[in-house]
C-alpha positions as CSV (number, residue, x, y, z in Angstrom):
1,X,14.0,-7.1,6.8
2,X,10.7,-5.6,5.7
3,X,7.5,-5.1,6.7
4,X,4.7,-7.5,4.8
5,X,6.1,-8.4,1.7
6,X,9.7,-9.6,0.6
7,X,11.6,-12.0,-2.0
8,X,10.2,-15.2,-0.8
9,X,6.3,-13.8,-0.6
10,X,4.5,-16.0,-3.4
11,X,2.0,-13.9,-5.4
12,X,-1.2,-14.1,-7.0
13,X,-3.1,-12.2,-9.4
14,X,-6.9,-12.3,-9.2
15,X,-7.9,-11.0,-12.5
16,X,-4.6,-11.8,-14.3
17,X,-6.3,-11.9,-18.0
18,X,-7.4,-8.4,-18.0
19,X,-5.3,-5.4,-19.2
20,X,-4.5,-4.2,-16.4
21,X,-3.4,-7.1,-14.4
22,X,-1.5,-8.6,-17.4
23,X,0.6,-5.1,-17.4
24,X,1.4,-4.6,-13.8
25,X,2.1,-9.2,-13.4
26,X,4.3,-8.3,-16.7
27,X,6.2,-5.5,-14.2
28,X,5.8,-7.4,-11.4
29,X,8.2,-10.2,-12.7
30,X,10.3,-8.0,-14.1
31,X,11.2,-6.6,-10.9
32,X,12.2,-10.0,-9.6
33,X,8.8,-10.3,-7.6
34,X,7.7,-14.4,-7.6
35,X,4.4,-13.9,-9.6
36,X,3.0,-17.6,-9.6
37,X,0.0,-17.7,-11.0
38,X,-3.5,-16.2,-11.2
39,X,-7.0,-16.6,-11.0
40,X,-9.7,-16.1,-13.2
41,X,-12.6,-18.4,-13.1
42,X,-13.3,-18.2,-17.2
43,X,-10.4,-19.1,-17.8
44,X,-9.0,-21.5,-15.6
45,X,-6.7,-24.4,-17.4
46,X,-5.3,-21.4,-19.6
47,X,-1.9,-20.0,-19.1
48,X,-0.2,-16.8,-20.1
49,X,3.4,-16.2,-20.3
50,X,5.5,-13.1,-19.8
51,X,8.8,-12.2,-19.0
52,X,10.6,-12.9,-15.3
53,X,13.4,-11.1,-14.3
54,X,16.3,-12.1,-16.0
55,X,14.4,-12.0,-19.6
56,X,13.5,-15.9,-19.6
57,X,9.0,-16.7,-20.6
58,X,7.6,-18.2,-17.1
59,X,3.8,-20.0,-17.9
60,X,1.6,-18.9,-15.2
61,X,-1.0,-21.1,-14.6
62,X,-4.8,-20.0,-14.1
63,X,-7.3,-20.9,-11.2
64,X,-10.7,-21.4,-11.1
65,X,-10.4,-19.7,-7.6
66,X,-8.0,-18.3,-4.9
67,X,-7.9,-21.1,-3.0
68,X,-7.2,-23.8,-5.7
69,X,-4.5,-21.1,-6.5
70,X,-2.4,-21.4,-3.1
71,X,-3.3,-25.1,-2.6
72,X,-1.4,-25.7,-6.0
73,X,1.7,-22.8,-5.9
74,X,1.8,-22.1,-2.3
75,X,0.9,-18.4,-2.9
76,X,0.8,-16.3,0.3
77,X,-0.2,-13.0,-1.3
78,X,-2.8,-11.8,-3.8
79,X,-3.2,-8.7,-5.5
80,X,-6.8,-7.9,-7.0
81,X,-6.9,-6.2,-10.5
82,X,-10.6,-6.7,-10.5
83,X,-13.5,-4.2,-11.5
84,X,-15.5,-2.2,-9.1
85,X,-19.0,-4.5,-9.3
86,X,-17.0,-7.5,-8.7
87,X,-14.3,-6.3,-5.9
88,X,-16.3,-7.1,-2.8
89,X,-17.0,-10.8,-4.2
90,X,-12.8,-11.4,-5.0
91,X,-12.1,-9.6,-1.7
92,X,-14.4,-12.1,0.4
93,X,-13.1,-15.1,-1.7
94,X,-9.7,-14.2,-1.2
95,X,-10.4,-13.7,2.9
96,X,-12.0,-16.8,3.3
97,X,-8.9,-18.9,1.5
98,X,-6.8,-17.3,4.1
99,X,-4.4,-15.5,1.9
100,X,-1.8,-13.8,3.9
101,X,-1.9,-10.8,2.3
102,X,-4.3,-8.8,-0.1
103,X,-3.3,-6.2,-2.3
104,X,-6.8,-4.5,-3.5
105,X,-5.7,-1.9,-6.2
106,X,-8.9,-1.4,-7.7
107,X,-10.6,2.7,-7.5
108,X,-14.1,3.5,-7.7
109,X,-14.8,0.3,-4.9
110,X,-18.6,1.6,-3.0
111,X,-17.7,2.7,0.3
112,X,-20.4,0.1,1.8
113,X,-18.4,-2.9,-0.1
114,X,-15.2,-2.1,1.4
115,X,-17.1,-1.7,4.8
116,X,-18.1,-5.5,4.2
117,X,-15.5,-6.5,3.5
118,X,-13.8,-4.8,6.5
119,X,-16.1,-6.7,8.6
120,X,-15.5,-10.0,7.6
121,X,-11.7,-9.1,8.0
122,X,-12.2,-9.4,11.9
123,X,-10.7,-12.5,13.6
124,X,-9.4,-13.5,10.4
125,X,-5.6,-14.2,9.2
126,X,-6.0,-11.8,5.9
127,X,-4.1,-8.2,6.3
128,X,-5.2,-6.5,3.4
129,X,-4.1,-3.2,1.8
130,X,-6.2,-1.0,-0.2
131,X,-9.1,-0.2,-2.4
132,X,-7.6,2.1,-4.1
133,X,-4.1,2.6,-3.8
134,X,-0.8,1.4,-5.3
135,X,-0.1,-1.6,-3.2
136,X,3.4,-2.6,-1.5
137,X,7.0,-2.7,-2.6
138,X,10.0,-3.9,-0.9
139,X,12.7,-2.2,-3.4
140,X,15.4,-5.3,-4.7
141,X,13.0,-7.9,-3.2
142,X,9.2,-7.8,-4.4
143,X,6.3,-5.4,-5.2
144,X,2.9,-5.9,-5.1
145,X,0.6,-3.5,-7.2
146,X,1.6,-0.7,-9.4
147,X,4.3,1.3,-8.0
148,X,7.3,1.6,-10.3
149,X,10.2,-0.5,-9.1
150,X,12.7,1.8,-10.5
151,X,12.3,5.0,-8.3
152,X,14.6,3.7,-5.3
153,X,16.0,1.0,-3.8
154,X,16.7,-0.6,-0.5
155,X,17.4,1.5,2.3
156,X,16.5,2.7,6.1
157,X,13.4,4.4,5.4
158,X,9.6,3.2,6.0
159,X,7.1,5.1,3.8
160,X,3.1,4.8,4.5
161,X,1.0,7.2,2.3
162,X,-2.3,7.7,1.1
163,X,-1.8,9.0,-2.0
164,X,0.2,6.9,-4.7
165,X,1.4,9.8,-6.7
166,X,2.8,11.2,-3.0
167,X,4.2,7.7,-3.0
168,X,6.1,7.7,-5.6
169,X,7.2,11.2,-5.2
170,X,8.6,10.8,-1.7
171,X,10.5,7.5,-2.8
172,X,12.1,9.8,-5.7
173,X,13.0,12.6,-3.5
174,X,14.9,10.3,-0.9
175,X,16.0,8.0,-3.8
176,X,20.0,8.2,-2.5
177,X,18.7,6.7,0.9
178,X,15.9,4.2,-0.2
179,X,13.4,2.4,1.4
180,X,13.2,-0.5,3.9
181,X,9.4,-1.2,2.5
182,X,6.7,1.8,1.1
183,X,2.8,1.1,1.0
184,X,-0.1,3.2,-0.6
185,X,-2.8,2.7,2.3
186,X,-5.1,4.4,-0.4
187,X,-6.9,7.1,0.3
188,X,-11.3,6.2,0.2
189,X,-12.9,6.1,3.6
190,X,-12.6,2.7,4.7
191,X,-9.2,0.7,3.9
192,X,-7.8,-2.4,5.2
193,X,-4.4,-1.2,6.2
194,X,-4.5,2.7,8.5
195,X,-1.5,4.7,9.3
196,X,-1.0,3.2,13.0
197,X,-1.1,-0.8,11.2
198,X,2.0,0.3,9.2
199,X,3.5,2.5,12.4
200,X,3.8,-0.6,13.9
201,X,5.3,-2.4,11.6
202,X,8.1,-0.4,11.2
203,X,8.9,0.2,14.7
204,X,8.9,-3.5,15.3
205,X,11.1,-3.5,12.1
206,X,14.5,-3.7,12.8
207,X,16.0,-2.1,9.2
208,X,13.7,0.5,9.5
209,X,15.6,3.4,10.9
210,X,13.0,6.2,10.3
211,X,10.1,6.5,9.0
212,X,8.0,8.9,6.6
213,X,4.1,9.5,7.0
214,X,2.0,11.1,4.0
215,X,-1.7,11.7,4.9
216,X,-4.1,14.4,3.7
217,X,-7.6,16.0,4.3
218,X,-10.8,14.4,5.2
219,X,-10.9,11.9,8.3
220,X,-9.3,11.4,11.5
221,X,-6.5,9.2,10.8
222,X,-3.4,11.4,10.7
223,X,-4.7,12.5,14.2
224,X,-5.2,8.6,15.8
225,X,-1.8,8.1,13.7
226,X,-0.5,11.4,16.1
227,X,-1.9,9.7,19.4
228,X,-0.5,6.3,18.1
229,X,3.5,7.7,17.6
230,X,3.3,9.5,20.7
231,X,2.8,6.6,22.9
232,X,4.2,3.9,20.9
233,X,7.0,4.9,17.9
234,X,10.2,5.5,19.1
235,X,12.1,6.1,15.7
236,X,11.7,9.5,14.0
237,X,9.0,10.4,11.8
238,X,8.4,12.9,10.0
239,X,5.0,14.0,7.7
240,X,3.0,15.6,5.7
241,X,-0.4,16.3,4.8
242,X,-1.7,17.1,1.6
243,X,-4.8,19.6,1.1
244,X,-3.8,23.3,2.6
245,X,-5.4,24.8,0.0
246,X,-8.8,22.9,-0.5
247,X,-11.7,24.7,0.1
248,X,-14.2,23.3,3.0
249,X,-17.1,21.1,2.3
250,X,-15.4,20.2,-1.3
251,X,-14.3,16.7,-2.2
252,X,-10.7,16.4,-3.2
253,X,-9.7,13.5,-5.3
254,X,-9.4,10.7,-3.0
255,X,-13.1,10.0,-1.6
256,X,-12.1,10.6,1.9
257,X,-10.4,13.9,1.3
258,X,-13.4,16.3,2.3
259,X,-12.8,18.6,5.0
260,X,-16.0,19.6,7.1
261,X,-15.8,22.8,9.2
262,X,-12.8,22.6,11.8
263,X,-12.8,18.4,11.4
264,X,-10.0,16.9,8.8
265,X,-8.2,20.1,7.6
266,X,-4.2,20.0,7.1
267,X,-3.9,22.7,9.2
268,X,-5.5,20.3,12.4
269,X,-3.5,17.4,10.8
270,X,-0.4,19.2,11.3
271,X,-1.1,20.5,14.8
272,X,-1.8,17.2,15.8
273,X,1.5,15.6,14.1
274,X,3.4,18.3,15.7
275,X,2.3,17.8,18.9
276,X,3.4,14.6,18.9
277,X,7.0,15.4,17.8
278,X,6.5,14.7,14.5
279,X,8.0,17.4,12.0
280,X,5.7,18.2,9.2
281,X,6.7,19.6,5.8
282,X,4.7,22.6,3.8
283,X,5.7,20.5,0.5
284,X,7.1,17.0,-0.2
285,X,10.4,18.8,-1.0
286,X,11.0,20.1,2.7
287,X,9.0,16.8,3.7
288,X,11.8,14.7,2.6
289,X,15.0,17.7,3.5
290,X,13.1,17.4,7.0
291,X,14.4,13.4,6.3
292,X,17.6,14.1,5.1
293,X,18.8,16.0,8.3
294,X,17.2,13.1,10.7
295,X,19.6,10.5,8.8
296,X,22.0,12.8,8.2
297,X,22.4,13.3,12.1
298,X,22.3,9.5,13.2
């Protein structure tokens, strides 16, 4: 099992001809995810080839449009290498086809775009995850976005984070257990996917035996997350929350990461986590030891 994606999702690319969605569809494949096309209105009736898995050229087909794009491959998830100006627009197009899924890697996205785009998400049947983050992968099965595919592989643990370097760091630190699914929620303001979404995905997931929970300054969410476990998540988590050290009133990176007074500091985060029975590391390090003893112990 997984949460979200796995090997018989059918992807997408909406922006497929650029640079960076021909390098990540190129990796994609590789990995033995079933890239089936793309879209790209200038260019629909082209193809381009790369690579699948077992080193054979696959032509991929280009769309005017998402919709023409699952109505002729079946495609059930899209993942949007698409500039700033222009991600609200592929967002919208994407929700209203109905996609099942909708990986938005894109950084830089205006705050107010995503918050349209949030909006028109209500009632609808799209989950998406993102602006800026590194998408989904489900190690041995698929990936959607940019995380490598070669840190881990499958195992017990579900990873949610909002950083992708934290991602991927978290996924090499517990590389000998591996990973049931991990997502980069991203880290701006507004995103499609929050910590409790992904909470309850893996407790309702039955290969998920514990699960790992990266947030960091700025924002409420860790805390919500914190009122979420406590009443709902049964399997053991475990956190951690980057930003100790940034100094109040200072943007960090991410465009949520700004702490303001007491409100959104790692040191609340923690508290909060804690409280809840979730144990928090200092460092990713004795984030993912605090890990190894929980599965260790079952």
């Amino acid at each position: 099992m997984s949460i979200y994606l796995n090997k018989d999702s059918k992807v997408i690319v909406q922006g497929i001809t650029g640079g960076e969605g021909t390098k990540h569809t190129r990796l994609m494949l590789r990995c033995g995810t079933q890239v089936v096309g793309g879209v790209n209105a200038r260019k629909a009736g082209t193809t381009v080839t790369h690579a699948d898995a077992d080193g054979n050229d696959v032509d991929l087909p280009v769309f005017a449009s998402v919709a023409e794009a699952m109505a002729e491959t079946g495609a059930d998830v899209s993942v949007a290498f698409v500039p700033p100006a222009f991600t609200k627009d592929a967002c919208l197009e994407a929700i209203d086809a109905g996609i099942g899924l909708l990986v938005v890697i894109t950084e830089g996205v205006p705050v107010q775009d995503t918050a349209e785009v949030w909006a028109h998400l209500q009632g609808k049947q799209t989950r998406m995850i993102g602006p800026n983050c590194p998408g989904i992968i489900t190690p041995g099965e698929a990936l959607a976005g940019i995380t490598p595919a070669t840190i881990a592989g499958k195992g017990p643990i579900g990873l949610v984070s909002k950083s992708g370097t934290l991602t991927y760091q978290m996924m090499f630190e517990l590389r000998d257990f591996g990973f049931s699914t991990a997502i980069g929620i991203g880290g701006d303001p507004v995103v499609g996917t929050t910590h409790i979404d992904a909470l309850e995905a893996f407790e309702n997931d039955p290969e998920t035996e514990a699960i790992v929970m990266i947030g960091e300054i700025g924002g409420d969410a860790e805390e919500r997350a914190a009122d979420y476990i406590k009443a709902h998540v049964t399997k053991p988590v475990v956190g951690y929350v980057a930003g100790f050290t940034a100094p109040e009133g200072k943007t960090m990176g991410h465009a949520g990461a700004i702490v303001s007074g007491s409100s959104g500091t790692a040191a609340a985060k923690k508290e909060a986590l804690e409280a809840a029975g979730v144990k928090v590391g200092k460092t990713p390090s004795e984030t993912a030891q605090l890990m190894r003893e929980i599965l260790g112990s079952r």
